[in-house]
mmCIF entry with sequence, helices, sheets and N, C-alpha, C, O atoms, coordinates in Angstrom:
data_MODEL
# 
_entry.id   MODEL 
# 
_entity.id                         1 
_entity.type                       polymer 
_entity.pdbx_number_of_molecules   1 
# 
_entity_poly.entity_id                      1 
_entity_poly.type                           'polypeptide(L)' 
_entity_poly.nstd_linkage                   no 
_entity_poly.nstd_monomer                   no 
_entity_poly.pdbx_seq_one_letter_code       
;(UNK)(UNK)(UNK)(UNK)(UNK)(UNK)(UNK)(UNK)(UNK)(UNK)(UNK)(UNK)(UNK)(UNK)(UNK)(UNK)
(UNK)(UNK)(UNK)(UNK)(UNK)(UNK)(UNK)(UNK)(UNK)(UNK)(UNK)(UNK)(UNK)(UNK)(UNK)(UNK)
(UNK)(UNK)(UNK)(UNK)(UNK)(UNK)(UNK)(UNK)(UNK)(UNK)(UNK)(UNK)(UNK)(UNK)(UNK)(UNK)
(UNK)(UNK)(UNK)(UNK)(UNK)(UNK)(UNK)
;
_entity_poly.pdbx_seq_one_letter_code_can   XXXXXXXXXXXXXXXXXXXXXXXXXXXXXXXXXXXXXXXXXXXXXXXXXXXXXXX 
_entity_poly.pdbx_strand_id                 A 
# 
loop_
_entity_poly_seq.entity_id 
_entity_poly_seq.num 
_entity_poly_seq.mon_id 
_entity_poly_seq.hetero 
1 1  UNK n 
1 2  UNK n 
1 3  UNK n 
1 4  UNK n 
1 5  UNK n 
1 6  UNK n 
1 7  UNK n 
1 8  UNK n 
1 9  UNK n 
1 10 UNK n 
1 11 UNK n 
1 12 UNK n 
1 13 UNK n 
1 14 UNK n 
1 15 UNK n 
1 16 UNK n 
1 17 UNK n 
1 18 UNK n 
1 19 UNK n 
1 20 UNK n 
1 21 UNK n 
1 22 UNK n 
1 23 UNK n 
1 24 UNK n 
1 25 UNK n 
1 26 UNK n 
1 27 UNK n 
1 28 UNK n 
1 29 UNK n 
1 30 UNK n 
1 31 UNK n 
1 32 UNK n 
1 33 UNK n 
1 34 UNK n 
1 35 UNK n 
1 36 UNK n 
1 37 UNK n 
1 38 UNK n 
1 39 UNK n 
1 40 UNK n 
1 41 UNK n 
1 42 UNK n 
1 43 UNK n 
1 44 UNK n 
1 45 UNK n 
1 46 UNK n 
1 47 UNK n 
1 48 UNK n 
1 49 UNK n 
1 50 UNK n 
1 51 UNK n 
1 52 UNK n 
1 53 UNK n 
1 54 UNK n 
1 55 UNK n 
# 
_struct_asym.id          A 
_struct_asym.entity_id   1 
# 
loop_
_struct_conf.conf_type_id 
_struct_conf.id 
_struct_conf.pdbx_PDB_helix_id 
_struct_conf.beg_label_comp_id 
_struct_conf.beg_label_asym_id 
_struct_conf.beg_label_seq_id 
_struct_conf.pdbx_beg_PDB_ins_code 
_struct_conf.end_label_comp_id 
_struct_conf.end_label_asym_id 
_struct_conf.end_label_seq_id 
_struct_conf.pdbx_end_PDB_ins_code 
_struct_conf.beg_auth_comp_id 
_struct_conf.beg_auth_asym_id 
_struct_conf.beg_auth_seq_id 
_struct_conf.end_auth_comp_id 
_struct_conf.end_auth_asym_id 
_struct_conf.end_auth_seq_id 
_struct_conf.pdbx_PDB_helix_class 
_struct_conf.details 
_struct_conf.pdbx_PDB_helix_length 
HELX_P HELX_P1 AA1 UNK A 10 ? UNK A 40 ? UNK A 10 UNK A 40 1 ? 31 
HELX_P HELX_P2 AA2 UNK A 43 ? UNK A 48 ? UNK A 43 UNK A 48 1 ? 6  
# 
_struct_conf_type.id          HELX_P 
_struct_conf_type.criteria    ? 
_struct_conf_type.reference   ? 
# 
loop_
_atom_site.group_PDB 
_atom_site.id 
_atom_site.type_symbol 
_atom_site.label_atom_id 
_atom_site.label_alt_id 
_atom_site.label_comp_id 
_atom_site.label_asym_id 
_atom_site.label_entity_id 
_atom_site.label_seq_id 
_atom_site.pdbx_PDB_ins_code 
_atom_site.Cartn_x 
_atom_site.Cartn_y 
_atom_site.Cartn_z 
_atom_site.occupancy 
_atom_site.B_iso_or_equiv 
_atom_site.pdbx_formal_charge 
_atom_site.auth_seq_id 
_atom_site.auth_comp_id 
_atom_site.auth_asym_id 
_atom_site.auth_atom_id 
_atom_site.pdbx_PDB_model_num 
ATOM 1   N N  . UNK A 1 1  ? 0.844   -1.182 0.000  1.00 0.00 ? 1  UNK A N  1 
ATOM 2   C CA . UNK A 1 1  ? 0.000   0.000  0.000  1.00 0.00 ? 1  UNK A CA 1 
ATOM 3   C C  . UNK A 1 1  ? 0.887   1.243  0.000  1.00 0.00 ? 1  UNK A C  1 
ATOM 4   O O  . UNK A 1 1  ? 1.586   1.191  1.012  1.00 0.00 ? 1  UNK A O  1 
ATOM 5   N N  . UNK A 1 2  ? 1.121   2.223  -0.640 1.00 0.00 ? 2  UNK A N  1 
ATOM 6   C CA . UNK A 1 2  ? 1.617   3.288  -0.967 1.00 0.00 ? 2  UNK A CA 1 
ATOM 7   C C  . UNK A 1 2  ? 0.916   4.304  0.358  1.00 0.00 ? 2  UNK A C  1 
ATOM 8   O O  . UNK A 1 2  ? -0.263  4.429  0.692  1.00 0.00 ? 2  UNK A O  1 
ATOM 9   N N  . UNK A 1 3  ? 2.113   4.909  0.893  1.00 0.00 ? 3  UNK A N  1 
ATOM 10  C CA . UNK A 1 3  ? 1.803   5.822  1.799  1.00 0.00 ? 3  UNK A CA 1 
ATOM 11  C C  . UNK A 1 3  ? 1.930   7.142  1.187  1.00 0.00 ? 3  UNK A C  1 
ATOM 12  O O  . UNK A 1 3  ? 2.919   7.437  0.515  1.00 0.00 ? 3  UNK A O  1 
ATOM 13  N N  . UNK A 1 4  ? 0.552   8.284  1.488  1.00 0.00 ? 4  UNK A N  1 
ATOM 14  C CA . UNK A 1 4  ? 0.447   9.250  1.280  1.00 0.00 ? 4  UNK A CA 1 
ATOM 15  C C  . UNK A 1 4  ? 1.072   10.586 2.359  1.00 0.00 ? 4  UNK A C  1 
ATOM 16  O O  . UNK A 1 4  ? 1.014   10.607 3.588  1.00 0.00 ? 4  UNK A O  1 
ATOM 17  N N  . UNK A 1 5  ? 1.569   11.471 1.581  1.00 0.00 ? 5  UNK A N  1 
ATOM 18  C CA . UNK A 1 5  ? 2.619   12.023 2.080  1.00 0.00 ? 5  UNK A CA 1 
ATOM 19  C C  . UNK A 1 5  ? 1.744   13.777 1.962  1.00 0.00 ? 5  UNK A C  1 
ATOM 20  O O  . UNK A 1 5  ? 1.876   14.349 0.880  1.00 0.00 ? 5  UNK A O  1 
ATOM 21  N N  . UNK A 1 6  ? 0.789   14.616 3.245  1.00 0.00 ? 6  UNK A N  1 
ATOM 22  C CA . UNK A 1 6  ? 0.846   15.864 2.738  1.00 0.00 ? 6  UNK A CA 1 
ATOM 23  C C  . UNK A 1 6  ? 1.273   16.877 3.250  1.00 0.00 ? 6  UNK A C  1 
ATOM 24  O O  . UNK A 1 6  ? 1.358   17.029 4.469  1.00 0.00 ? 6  UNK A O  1 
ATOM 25  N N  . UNK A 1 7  ? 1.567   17.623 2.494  1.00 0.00 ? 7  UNK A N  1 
ATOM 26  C CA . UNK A 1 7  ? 2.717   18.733 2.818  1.00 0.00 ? 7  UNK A CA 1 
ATOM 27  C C  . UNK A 1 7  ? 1.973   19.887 3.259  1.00 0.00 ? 7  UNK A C  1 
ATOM 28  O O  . UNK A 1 7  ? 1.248   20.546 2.514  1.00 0.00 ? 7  UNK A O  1 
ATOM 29  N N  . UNK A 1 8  ? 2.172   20.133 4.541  1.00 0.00 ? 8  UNK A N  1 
ATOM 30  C CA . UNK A 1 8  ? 1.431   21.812 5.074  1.00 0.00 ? 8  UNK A CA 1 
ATOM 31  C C  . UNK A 1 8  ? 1.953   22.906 4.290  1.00 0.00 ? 8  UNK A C  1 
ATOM 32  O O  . UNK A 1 8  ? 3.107   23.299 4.462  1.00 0.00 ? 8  UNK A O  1 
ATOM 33  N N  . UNK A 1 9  ? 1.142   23.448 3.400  1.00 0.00 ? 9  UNK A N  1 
ATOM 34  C CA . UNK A 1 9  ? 0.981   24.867 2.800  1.00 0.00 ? 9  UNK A CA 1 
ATOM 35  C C  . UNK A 1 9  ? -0.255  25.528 3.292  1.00 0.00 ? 9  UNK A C  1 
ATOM 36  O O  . UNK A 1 9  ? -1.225  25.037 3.868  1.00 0.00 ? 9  UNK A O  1 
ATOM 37  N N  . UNK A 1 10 ? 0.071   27.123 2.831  1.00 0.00 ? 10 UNK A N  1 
ATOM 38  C CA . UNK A 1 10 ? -0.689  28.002 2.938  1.00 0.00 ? 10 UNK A CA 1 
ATOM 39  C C  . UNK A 1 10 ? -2.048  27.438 2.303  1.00 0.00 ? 10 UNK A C  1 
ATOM 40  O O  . UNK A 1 10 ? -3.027  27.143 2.988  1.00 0.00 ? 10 UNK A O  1 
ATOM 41  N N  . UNK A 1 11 ? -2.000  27.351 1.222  1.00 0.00 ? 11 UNK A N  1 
ATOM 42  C CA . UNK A 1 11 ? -3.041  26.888 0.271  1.00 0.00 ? 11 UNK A CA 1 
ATOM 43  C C  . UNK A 1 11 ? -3.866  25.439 1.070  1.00 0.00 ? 11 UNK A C  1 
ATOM 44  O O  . UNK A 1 11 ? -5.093  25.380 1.155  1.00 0.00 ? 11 UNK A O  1 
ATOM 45  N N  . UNK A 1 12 ? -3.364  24.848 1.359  1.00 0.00 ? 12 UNK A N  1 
ATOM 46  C CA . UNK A 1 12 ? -4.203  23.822 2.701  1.00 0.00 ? 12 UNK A CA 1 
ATOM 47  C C  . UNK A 1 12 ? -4.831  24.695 4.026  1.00 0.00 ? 12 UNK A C  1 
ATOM 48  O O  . UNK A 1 12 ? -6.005  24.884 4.345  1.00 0.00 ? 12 UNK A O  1 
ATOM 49  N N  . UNK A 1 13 ? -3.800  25.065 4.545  1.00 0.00 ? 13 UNK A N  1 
ATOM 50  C CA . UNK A 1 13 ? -4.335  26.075 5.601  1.00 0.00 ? 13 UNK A CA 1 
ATOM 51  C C  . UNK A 1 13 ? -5.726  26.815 5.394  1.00 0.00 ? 13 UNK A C  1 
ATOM 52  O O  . UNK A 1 13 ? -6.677  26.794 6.176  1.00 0.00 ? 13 UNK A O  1 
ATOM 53  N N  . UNK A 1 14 ? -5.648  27.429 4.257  1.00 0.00 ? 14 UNK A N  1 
ATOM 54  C CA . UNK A 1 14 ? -6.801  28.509 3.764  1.00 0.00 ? 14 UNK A CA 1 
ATOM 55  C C  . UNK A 1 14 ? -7.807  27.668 3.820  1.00 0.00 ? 14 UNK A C  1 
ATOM 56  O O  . UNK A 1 14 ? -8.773  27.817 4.568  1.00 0.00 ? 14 UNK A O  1 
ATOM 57  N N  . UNK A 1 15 ? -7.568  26.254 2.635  1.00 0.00 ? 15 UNK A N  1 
ATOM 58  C CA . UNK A 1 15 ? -8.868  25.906 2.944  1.00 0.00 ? 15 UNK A CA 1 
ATOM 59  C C  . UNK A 1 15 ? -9.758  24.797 3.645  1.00 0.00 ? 15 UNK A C  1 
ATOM 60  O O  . UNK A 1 15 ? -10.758 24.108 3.444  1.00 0.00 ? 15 UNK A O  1 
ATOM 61  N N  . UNK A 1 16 ? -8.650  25.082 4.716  1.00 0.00 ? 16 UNK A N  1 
ATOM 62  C CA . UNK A 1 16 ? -9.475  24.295 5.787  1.00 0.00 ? 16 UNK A CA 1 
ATOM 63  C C  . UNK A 1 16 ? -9.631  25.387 7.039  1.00 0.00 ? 16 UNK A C  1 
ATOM 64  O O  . UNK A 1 16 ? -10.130 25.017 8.101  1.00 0.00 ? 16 UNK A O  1 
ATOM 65  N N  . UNK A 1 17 ? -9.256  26.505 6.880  1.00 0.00 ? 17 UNK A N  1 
ATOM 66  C CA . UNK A 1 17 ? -9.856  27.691 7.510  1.00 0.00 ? 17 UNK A CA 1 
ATOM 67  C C  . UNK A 1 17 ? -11.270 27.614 6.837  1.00 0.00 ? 17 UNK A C  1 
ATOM 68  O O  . UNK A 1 17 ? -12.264 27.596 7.562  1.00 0.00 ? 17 UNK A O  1 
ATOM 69  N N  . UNK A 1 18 ? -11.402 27.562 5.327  1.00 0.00 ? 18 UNK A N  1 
ATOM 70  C CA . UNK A 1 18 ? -13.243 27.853 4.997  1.00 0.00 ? 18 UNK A CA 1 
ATOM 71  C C  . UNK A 1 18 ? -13.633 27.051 5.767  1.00 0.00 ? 18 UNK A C  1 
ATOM 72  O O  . UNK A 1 18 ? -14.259 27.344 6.786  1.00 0.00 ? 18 UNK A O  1 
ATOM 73  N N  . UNK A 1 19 ? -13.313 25.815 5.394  1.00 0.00 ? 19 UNK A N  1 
ATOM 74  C CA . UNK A 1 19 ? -14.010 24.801 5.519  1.00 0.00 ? 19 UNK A CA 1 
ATOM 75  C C  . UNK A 1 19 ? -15.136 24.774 7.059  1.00 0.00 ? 19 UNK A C  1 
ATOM 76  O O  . UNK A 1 19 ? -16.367 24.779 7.034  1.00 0.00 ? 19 UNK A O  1 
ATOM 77  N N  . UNK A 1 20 ? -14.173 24.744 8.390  1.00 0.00 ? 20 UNK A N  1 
ATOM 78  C CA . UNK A 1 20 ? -14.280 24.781 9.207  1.00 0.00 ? 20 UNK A CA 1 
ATOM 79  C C  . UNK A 1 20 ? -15.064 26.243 9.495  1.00 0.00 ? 20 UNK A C  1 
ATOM 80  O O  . UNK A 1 20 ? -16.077 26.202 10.193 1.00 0.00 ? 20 UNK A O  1 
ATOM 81  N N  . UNK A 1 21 ? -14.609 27.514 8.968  1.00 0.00 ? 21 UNK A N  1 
ATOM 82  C CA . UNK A 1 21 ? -15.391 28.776 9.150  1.00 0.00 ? 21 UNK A CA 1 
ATOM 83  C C  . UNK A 1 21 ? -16.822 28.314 8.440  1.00 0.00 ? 21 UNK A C  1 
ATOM 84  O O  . UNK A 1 21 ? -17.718 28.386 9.281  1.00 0.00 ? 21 UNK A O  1 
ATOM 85  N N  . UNK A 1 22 ? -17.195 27.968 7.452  1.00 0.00 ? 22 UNK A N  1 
ATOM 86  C CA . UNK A 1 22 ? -18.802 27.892 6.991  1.00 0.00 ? 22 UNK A CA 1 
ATOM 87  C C  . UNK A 1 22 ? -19.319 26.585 7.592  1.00 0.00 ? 22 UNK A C  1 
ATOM 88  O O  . UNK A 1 22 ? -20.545 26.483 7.551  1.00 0.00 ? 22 UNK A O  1 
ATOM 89  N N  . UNK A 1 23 ? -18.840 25.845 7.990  1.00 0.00 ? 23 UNK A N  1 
ATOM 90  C CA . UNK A 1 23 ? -19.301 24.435 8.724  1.00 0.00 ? 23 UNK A CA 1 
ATOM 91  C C  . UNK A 1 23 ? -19.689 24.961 10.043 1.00 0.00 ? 23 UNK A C  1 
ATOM 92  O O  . UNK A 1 23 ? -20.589 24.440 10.700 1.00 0.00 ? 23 UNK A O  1 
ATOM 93  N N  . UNK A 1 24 ? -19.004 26.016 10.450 1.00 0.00 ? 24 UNK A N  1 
ATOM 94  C CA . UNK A 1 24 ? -19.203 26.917 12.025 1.00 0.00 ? 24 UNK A CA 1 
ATOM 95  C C  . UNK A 1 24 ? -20.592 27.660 11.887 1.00 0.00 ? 24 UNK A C  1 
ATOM 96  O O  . UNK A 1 24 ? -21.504 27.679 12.713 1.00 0.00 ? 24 UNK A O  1 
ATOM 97  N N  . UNK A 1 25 ? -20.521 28.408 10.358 1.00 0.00 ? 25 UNK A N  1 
ATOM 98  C CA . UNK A 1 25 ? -21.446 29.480 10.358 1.00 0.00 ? 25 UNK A CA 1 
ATOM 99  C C  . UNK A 1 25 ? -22.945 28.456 9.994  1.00 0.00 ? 25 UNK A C  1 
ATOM 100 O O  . UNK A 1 25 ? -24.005 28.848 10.482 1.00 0.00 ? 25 UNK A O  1 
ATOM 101 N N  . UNK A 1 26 ? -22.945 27.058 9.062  1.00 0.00 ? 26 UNK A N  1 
ATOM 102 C CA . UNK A 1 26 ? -24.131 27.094 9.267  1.00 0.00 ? 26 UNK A CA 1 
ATOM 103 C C  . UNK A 1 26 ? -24.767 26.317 10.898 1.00 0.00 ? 26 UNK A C  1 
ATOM 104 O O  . UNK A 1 26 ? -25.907 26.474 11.333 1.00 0.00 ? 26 UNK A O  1 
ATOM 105 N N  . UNK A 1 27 ? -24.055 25.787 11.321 1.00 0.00 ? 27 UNK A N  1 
ATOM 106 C CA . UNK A 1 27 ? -24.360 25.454 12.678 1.00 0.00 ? 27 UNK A CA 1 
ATOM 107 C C  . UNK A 1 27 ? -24.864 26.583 13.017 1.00 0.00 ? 27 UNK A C  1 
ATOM 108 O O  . UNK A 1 27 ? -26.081 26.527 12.845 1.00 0.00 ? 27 UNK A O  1 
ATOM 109 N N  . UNK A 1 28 ? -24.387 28.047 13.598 1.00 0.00 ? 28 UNK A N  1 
ATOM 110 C CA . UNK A 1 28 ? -24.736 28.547 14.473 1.00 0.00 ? 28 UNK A CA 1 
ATOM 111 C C  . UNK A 1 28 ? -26.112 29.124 13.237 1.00 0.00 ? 28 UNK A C  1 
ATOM 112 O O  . UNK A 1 28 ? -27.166 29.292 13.851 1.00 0.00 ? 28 UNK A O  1 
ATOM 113 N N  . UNK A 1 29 ? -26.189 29.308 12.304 1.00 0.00 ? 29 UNK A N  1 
ATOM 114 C CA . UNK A 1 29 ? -27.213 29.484 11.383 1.00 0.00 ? 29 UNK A CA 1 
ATOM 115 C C  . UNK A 1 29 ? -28.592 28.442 11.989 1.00 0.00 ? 29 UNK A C  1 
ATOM 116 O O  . UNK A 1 29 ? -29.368 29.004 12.762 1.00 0.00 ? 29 UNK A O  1 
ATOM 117 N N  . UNK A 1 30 ? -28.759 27.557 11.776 1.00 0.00 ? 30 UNK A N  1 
ATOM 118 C CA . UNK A 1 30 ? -29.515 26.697 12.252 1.00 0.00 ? 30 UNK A CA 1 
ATOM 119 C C  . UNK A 1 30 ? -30.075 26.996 13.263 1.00 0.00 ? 30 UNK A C  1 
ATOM 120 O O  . UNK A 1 30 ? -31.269 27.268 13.390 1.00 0.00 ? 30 UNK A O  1 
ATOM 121 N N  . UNK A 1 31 ? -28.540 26.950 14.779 1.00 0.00 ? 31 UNK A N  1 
ATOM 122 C CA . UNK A 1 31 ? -29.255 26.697 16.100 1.00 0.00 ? 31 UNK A CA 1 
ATOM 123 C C  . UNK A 1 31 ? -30.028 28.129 16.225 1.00 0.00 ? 31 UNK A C  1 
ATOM 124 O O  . UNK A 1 31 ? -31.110 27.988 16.795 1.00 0.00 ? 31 UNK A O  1 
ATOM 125 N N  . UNK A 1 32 ? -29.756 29.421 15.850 1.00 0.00 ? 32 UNK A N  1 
ATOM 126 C CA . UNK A 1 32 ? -30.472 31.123 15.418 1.00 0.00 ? 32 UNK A CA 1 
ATOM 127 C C  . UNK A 1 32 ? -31.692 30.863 15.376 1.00 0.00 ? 32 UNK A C  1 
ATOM 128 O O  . UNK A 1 32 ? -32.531 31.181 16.219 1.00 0.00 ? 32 UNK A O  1 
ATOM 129 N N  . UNK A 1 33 ? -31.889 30.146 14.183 1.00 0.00 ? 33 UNK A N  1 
ATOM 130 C CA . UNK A 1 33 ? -32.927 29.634 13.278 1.00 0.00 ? 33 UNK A CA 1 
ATOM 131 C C  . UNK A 1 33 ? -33.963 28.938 13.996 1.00 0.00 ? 33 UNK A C  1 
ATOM 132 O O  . UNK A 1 33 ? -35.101 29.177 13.593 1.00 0.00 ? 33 UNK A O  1 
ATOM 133 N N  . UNK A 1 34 ? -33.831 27.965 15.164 1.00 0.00 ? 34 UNK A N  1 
ATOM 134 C CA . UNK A 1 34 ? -34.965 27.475 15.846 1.00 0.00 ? 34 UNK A CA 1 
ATOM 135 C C  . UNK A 1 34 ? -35.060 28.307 16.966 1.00 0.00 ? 34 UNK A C  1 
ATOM 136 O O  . UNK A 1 34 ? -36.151 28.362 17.533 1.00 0.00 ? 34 UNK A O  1 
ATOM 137 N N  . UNK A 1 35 ? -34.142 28.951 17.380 1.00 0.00 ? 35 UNK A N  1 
ATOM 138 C CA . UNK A 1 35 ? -34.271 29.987 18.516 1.00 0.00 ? 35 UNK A CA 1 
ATOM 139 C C  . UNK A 1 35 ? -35.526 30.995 18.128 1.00 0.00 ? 35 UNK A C  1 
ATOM 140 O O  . UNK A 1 35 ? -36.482 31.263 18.855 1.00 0.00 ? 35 UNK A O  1 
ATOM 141 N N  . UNK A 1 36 ? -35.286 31.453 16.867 1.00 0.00 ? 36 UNK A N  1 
ATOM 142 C CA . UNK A 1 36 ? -35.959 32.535 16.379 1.00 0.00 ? 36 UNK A CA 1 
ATOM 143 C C  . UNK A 1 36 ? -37.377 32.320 16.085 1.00 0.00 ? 36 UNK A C  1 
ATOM 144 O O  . UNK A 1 36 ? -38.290 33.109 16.328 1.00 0.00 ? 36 UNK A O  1 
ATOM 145 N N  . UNK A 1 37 ? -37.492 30.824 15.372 1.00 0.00 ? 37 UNK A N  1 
ATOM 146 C CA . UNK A 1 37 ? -39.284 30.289 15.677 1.00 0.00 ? 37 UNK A CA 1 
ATOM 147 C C  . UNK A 1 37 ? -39.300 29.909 16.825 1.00 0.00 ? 37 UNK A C  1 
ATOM 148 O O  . UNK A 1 37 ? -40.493 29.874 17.126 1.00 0.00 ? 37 UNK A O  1 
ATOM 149 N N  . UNK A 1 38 ? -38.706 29.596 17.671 1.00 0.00 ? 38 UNK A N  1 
ATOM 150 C CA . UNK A 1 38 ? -39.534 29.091 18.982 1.00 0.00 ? 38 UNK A CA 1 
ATOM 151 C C  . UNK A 1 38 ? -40.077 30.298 19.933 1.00 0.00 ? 38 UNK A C  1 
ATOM 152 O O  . UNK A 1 38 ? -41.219 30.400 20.380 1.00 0.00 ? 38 UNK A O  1 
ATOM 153 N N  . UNK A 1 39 ? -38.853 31.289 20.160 1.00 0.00 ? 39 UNK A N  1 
ATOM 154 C CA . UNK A 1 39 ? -39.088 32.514 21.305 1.00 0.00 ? 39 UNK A CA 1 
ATOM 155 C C  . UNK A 1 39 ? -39.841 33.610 20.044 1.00 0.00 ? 39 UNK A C  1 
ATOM 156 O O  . UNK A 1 39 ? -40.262 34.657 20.535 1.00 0.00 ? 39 UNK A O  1 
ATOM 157 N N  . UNK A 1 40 ? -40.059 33.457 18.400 1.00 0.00 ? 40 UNK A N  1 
ATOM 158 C CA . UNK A 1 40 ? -41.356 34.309 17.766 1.00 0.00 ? 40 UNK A CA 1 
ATOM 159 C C  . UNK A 1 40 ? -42.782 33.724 17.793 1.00 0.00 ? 40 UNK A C  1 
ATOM 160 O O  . UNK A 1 40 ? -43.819 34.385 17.751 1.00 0.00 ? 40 UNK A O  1 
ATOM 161 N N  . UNK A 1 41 ? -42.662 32.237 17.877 1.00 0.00 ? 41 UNK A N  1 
ATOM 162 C CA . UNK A 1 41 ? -43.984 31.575 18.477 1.00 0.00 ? 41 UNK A CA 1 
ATOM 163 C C  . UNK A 1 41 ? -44.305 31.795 19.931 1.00 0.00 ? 41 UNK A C  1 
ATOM 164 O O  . UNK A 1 41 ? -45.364 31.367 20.391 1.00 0.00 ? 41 UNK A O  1 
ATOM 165 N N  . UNK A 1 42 ? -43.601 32.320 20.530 1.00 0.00 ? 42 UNK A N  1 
ATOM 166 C CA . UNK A 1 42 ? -43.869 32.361 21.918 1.00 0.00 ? 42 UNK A CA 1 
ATOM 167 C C  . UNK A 1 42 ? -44.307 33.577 22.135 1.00 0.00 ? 42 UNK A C  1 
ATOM 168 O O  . UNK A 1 42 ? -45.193 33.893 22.928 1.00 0.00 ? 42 UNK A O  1 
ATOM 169 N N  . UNK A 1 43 ? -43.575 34.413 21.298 1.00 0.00 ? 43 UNK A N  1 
ATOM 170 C CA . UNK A 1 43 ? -43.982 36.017 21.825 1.00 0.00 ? 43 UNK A CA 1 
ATOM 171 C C  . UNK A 1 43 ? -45.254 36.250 21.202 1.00 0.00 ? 43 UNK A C  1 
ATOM 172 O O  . UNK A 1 43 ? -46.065 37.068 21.638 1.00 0.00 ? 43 UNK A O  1 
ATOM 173 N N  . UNK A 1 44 ? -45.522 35.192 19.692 1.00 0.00 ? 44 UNK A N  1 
ATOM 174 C CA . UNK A 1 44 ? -47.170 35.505 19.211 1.00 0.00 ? 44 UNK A CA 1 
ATOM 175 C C  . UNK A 1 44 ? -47.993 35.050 20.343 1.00 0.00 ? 44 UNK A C  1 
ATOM 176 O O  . UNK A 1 44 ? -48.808 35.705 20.993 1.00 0.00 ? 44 UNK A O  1 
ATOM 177 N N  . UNK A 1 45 ? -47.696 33.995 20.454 1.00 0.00 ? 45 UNK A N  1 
ATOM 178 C CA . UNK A 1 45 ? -48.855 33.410 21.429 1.00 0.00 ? 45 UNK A CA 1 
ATOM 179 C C  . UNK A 1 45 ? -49.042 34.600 22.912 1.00 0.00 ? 45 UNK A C  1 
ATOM 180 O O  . UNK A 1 45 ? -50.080 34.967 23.463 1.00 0.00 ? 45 UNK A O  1 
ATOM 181 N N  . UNK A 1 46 ? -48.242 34.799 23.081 1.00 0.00 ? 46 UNK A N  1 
ATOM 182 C CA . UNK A 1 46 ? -48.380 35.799 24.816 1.00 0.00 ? 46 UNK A CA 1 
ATOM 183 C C  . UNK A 1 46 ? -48.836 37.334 24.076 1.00 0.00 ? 46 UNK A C  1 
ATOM 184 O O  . UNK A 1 46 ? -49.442 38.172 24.744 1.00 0.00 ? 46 UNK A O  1 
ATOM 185 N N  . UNK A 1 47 ? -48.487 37.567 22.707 1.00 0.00 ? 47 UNK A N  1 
ATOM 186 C CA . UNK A 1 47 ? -49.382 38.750 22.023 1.00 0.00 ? 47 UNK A CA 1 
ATOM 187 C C  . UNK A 1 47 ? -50.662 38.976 21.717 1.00 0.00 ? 47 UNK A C  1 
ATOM 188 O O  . UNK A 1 47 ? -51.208 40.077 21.792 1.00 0.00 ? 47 UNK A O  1 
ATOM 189 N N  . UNK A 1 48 ? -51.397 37.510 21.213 1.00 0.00 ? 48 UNK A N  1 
ATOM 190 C CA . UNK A 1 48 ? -52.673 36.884 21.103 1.00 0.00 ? 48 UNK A CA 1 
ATOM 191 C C  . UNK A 1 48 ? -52.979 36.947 22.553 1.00 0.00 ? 48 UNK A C  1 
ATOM 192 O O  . UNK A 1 48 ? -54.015 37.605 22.649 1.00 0.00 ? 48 UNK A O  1 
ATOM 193 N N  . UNK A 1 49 ? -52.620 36.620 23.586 1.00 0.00 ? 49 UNK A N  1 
ATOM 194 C CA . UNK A 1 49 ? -53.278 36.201 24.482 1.00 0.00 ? 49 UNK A CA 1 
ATOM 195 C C  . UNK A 1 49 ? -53.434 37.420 25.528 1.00 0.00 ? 49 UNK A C  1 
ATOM 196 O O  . UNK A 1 49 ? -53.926 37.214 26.637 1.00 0.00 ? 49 UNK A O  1 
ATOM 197 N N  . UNK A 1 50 ? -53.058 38.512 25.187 1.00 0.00 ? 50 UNK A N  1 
ATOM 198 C CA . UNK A 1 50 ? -53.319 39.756 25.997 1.00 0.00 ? 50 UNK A CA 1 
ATOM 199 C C  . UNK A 1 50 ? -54.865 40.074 25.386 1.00 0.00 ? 50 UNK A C  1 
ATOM 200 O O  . UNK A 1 50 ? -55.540 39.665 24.441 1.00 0.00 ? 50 UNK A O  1 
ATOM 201 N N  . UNK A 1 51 ? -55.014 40.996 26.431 1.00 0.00 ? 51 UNK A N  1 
ATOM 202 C CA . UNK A 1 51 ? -56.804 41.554 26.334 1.00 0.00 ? 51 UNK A CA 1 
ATOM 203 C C  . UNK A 1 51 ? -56.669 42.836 25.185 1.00 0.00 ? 51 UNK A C  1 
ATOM 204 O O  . UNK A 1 51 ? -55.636 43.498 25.079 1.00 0.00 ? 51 UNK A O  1 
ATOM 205 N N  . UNK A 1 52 ? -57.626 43.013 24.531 1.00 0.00 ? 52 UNK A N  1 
ATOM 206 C CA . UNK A 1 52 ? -57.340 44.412 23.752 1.00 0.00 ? 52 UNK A CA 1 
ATOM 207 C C  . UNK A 1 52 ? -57.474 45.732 24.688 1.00 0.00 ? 52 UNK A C  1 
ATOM 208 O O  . UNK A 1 52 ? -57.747 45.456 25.857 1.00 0.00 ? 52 UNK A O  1 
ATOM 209 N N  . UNK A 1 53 ? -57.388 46.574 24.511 1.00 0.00 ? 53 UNK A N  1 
ATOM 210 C CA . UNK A 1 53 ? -57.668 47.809 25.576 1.00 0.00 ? 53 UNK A CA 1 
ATOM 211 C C  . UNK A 1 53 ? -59.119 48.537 24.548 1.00 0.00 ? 53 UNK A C  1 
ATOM 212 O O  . UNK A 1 53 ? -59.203 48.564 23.321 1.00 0.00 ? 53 UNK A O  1 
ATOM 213 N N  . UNK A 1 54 ? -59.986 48.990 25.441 1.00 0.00 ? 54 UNK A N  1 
ATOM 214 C CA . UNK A 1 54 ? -61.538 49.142 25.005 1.00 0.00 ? 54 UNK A CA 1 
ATOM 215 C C  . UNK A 1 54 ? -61.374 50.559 25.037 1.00 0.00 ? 54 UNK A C  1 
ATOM 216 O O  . UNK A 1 54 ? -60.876 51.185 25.973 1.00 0.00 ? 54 UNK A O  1 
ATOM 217 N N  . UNK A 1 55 ? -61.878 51.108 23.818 1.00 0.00 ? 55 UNK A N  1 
ATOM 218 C CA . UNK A 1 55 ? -61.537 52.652 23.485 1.00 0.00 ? 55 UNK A CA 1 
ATOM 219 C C  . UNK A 1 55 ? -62.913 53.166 23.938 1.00 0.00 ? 55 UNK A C  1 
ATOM 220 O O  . UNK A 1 55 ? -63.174 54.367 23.878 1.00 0.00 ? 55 UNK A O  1 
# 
């Protein structure tokens, strides 16, 4: 079996800086993302559920 040999360059570096930077961003994209329907379903529901004020 032939052993593979890789050589640290810049050009590796970079792109496993993306890699790891957009693999980061959609995670925290996501976990935002159910935060944002759960506590906007929550704030409808406690908005609905106030009394109107009677003019």
């Amino acid at each position: 079996m032939e052993k593979v040999v890789v050589k640290p360059t810049w050009q590796l570096a970079w792109g496993l800086f993306w890699r790891i930077f957009l693999i980061s961003l959609g995670i925290y994209a996501i976990i935002f993302g159910i935060m944002f329907a759960v506590l906007g379903a929550a704030l409808w529901a406690w908005l609905q559920s106030m009394p109107t004020m009677p003019y």
